[in-house]
PDB file of N, CA, C and O in Angstrom:
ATOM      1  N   UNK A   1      98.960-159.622  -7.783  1.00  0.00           N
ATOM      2  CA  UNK A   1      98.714-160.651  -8.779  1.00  0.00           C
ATOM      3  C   UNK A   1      97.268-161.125  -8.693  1.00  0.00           C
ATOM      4  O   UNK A   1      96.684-161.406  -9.739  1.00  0.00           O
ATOM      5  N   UNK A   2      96.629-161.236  -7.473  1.00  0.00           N
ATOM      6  CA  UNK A   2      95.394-161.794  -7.573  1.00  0.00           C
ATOM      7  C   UNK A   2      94.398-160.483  -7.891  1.00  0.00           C
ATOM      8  O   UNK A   2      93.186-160.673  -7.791  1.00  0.00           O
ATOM      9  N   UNK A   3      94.815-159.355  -8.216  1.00  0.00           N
ATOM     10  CA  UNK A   3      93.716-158.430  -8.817  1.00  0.00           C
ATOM     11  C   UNK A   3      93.985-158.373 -10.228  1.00  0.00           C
ATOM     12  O   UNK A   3      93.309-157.711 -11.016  1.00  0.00           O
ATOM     13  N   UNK A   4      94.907-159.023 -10.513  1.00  0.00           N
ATOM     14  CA  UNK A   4      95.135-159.153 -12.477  1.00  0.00           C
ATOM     15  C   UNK A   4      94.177-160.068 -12.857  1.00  0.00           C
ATOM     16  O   UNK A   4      93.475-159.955 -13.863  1.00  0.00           O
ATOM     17  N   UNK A   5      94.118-161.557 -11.548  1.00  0.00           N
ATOM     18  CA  UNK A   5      94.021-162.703 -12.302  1.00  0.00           C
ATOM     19  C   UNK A   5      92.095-162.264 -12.256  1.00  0.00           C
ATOM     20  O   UNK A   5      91.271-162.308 -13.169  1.00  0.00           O
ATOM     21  N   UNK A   6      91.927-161.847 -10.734  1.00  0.00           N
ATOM     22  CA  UNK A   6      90.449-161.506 -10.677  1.00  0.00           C
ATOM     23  C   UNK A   6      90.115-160.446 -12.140  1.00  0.00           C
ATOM     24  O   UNK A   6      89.073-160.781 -12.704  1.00  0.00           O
ATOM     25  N   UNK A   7      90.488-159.838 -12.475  1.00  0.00           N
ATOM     26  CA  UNK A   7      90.500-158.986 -13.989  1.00  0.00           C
ATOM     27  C   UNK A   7      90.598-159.334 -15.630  1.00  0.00           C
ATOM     28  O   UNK A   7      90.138-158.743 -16.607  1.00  0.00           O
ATOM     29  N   UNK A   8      91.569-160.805 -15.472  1.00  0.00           N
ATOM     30  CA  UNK A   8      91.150-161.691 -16.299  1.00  0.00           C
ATOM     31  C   UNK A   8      90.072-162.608 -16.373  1.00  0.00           C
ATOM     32  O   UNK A   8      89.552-162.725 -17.483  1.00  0.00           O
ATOM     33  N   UNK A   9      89.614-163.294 -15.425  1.00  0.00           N
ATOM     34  CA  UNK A   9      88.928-163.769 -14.929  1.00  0.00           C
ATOM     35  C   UNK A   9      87.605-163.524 -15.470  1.00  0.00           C
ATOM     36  O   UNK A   9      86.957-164.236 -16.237  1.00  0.00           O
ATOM     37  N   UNK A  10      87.193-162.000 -14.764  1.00  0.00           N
ATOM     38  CA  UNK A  10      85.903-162.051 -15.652  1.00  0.00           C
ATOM     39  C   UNK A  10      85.354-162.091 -16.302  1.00  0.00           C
ATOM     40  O   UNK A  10      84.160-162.099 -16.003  1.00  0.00           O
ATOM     41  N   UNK A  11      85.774-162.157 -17.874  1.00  0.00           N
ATOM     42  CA  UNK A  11      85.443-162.742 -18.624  1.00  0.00           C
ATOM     43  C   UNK A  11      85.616-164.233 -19.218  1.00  0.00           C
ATOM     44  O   UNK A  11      85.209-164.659 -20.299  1.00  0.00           O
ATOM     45  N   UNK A  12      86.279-164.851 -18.286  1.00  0.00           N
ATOM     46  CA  UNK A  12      86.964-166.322 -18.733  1.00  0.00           C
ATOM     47  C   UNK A  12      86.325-167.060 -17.589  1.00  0.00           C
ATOM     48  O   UNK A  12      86.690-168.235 -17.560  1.00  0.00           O
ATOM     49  N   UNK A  13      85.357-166.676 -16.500  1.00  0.00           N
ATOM     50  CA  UNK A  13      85.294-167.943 -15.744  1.00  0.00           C
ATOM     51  C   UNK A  13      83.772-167.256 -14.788  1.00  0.00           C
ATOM     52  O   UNK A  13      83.482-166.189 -14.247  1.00  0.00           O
ATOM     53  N   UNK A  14      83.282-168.262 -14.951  1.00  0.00           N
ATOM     54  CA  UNK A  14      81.513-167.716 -13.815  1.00  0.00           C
ATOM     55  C   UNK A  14      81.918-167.362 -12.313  1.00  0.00           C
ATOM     56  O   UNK A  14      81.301-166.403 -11.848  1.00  0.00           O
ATOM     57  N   UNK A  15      82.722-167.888 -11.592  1.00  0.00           N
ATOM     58  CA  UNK A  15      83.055-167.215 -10.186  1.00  0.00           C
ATOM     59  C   UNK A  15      84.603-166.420 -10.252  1.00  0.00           C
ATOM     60  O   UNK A  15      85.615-166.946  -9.788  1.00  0.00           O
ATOM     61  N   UNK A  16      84.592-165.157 -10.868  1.00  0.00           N
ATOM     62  CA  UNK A  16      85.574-164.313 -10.883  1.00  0.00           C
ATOM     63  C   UNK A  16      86.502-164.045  -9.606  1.00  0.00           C
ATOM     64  O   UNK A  16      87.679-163.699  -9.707  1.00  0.00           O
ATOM     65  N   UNK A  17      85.826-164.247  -8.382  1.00  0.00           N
ATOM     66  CA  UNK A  17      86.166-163.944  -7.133  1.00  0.00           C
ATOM     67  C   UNK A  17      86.964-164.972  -6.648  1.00  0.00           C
ATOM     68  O   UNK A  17      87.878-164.659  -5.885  1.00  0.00           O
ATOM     69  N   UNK A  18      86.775-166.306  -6.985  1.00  0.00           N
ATOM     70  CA  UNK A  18      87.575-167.215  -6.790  1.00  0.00           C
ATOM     71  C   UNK A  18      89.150-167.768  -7.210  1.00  0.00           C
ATOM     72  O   UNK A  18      90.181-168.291  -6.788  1.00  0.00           O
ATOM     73  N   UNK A  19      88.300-167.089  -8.637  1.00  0.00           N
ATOM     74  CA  UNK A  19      89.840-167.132  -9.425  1.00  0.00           C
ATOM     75  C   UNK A  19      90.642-166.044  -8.657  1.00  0.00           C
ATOM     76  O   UNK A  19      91.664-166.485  -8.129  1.00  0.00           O
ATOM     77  N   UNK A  20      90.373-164.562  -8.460  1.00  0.00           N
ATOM     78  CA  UNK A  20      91.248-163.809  -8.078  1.00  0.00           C
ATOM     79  C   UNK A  20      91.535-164.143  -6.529  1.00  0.00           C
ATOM     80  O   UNK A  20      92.362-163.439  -5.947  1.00  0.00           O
ATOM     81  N   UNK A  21      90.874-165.211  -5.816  1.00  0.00           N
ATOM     82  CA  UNK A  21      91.702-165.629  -4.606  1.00  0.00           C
ATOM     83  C   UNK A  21      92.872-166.474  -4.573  1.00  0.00           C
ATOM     84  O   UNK A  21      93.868-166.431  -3.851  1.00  0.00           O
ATOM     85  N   UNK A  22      92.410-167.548  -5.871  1.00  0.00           N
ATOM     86  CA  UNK A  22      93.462-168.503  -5.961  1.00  0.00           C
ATOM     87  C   UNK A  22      94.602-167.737  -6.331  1.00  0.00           C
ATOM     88  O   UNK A  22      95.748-167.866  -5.901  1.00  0.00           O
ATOM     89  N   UNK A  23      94.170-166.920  -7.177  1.00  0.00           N
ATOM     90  CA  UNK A  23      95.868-165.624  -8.149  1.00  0.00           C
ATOM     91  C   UNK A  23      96.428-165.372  -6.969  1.00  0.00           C
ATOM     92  O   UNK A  23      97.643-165.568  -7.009  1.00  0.00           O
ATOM     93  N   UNK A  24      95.872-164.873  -5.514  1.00  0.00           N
ATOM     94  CA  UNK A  24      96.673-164.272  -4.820  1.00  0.00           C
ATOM     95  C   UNK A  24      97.311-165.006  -3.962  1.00  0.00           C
ATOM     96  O   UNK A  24      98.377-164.613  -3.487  1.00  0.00           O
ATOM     97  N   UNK A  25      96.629-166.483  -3.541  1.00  0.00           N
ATOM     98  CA  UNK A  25      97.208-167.339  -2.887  1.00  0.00           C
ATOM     99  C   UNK A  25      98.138-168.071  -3.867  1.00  0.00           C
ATOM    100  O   UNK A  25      98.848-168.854  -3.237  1.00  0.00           O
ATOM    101  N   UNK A  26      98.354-168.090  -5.032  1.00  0.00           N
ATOM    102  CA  UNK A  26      99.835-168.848  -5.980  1.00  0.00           C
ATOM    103  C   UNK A  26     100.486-167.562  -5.926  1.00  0.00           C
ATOM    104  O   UNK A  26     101.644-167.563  -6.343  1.00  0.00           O
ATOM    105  N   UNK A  27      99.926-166.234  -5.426  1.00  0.00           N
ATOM    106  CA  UNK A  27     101.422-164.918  -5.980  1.00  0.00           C
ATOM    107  C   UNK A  27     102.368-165.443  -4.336  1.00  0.00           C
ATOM    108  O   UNK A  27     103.435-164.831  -4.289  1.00  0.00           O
ATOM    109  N   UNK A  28     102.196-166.260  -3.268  1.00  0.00           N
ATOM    110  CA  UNK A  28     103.100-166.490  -2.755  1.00  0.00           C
ATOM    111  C   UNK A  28     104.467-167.608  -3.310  1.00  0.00           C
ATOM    112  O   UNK A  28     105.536-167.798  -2.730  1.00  0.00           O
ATOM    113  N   UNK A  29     104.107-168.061  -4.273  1.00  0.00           N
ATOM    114  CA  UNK A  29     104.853-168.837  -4.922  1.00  0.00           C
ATOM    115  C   UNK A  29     105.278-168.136  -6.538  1.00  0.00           C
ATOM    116  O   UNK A  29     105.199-168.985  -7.426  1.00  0.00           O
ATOM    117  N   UNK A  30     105.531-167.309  -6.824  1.00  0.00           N
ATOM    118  CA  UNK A  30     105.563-166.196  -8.287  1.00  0.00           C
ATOM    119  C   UNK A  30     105.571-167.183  -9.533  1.00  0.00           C
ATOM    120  O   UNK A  30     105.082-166.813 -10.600  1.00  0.00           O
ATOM    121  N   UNK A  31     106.251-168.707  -9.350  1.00  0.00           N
ATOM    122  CA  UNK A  31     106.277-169.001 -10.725  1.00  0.00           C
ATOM    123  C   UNK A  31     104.660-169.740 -10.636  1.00  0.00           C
ATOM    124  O   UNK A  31     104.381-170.055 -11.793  1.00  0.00           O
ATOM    125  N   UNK A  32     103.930-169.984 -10.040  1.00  0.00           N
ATOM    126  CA  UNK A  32     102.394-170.674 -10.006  1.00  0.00           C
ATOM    127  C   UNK A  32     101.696-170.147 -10.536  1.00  0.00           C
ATOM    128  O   UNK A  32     101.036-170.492 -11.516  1.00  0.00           O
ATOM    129  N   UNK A  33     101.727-168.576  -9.605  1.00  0.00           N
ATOM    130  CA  UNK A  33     101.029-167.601  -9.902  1.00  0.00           C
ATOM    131  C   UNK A  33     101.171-166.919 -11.790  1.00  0.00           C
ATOM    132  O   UNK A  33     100.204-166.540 -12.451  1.00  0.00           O
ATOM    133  N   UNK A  34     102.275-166.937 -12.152  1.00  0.00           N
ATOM    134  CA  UNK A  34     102.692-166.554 -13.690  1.00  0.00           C
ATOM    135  C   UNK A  34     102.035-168.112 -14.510  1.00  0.00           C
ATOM    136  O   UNK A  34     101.597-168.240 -15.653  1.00  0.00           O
ATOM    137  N   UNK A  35     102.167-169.010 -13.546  1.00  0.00           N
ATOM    138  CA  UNK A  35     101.872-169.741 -14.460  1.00  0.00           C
ATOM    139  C   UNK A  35      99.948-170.177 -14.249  1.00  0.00           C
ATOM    140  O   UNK A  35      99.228-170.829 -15.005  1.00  0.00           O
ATOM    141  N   UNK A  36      99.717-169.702 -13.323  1.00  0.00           N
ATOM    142  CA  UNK A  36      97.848-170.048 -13.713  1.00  0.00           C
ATOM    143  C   UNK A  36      97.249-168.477 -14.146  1.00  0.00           C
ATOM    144  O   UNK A  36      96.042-168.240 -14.182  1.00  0.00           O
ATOM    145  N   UNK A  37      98.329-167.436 -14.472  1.00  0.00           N
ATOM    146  CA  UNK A  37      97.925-166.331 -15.155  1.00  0.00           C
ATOM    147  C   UNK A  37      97.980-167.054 -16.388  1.00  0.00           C
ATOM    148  O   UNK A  37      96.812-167.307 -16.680  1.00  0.00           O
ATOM    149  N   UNK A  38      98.743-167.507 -17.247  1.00  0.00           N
ATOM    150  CA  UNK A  38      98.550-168.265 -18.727  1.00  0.00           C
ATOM    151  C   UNK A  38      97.597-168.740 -18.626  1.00  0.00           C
ATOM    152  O   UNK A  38      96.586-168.257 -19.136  1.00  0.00           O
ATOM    153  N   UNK A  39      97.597-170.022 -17.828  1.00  0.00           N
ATOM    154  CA  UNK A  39      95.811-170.682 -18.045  1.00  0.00           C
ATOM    155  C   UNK A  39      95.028-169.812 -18.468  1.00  0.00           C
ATOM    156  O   UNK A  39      94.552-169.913 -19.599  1.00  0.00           O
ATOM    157  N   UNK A  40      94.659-168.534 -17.456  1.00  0.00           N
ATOM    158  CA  UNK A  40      93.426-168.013 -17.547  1.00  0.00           C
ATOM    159  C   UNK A  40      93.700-167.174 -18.534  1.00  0.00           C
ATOM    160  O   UNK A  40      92.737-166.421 -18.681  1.00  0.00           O
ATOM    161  N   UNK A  41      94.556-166.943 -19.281  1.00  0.00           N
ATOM    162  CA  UNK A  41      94.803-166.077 -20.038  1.00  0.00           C
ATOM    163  C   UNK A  41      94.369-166.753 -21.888  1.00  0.00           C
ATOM    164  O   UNK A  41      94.086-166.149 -22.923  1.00  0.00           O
ATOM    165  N   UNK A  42      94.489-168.010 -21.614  1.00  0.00           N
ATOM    166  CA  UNK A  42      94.546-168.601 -22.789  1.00  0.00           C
ATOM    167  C   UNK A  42      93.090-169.875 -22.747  1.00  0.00           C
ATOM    168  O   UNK A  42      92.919-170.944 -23.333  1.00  0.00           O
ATOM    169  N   UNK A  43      92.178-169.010 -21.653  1.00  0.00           N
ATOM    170  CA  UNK A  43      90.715-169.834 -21.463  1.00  0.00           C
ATOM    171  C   UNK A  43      89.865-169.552 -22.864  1.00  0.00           C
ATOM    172  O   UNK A  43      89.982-168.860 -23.876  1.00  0.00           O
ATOM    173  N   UNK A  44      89.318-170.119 -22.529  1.00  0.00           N
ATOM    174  CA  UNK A  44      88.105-169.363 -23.908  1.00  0.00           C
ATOM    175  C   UNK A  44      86.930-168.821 -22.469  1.00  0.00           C
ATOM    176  O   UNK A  44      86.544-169.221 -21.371  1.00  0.00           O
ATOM    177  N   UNK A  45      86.730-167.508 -23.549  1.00  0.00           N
ATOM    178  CA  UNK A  45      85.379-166.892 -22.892  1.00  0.00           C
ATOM    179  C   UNK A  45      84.414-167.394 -22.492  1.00  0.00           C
ATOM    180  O   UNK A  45      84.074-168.262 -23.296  1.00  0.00           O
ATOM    181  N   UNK A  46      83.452-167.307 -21.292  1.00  0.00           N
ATOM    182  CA  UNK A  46      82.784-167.974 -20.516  1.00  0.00           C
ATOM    183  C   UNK A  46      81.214-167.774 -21.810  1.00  0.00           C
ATOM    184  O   UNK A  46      80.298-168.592 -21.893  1.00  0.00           O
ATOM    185  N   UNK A  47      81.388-165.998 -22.960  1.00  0.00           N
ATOM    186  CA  UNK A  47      80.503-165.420 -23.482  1.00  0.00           C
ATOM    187  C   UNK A  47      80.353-166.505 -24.810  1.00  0.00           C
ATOM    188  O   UNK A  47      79.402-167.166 -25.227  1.00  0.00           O
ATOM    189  N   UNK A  48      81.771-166.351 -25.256  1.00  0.00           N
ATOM    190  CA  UNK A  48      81.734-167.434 -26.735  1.00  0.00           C
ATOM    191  C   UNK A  48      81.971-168.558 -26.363  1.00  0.00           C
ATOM    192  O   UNK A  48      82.106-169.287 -27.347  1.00  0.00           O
ATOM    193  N   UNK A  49      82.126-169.223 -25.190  1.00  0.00           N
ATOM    194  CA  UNK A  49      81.725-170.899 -24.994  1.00  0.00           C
ATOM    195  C   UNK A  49      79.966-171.163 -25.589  1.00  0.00           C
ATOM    196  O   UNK A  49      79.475-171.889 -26.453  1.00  0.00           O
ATOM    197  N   UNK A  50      79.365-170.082 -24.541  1.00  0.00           N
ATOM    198  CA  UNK A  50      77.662-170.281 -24.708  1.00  0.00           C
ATOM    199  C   UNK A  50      77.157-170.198 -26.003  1.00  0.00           C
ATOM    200  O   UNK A  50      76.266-170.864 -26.529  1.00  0.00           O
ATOM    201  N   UNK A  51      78.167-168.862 -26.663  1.00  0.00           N
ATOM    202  CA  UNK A  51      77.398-168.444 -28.004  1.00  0.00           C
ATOM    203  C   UNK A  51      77.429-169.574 -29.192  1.00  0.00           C
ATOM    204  O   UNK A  51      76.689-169.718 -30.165  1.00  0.00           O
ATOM    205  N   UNK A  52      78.773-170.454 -28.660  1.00  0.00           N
ATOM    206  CA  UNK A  52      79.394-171.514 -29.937  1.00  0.00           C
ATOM    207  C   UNK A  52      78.121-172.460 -29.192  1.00  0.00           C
ATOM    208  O   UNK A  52      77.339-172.676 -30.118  1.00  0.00           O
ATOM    209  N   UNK A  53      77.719-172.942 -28.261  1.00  0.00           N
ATOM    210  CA  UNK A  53      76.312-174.014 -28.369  1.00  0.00           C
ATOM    211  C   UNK A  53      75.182-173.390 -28.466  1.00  0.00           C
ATOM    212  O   UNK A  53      74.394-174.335 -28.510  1.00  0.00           O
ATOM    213  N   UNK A  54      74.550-172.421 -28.531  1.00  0.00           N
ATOM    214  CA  UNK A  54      73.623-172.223 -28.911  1.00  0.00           C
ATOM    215  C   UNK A  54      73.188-172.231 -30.909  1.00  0.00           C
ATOM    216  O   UNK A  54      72.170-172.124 -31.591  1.00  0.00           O
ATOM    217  N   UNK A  55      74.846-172.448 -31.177  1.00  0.00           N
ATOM    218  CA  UNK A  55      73.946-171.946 -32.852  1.00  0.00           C
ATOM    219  C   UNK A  55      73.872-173.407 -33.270  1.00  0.00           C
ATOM    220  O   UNK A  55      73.355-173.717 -34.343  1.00  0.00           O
TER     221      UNK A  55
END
């Protein structure tokens, strides 16, 4: 689980590595872990956060 979340991650968050530690430390608990896979699943991009303030 924490190599999915690290895989979502990179595009949804600036320290990718972190997220995929936390994924693997909630996959000891399966419903945490399913459930901060949604979060990151339903982030907005770290790419179109920047692009929506720059225009």
């Amino acid at each position: 689980m924490g190599a999915l979340c690290y895989y979502v991650a990179r595009r949804k968050m600036q320290k990718p590595a972190a997220a995929g530690l936390l994924g693997a430390v909630l996959s000891l608990i399966p419903i945490f872990s399913v459930i901060y896979l949604f979060i990151l699943l339903f982030k907005k991009d770290v790419g179109s956060a920047s692009a929506a303030v720059s225009e």
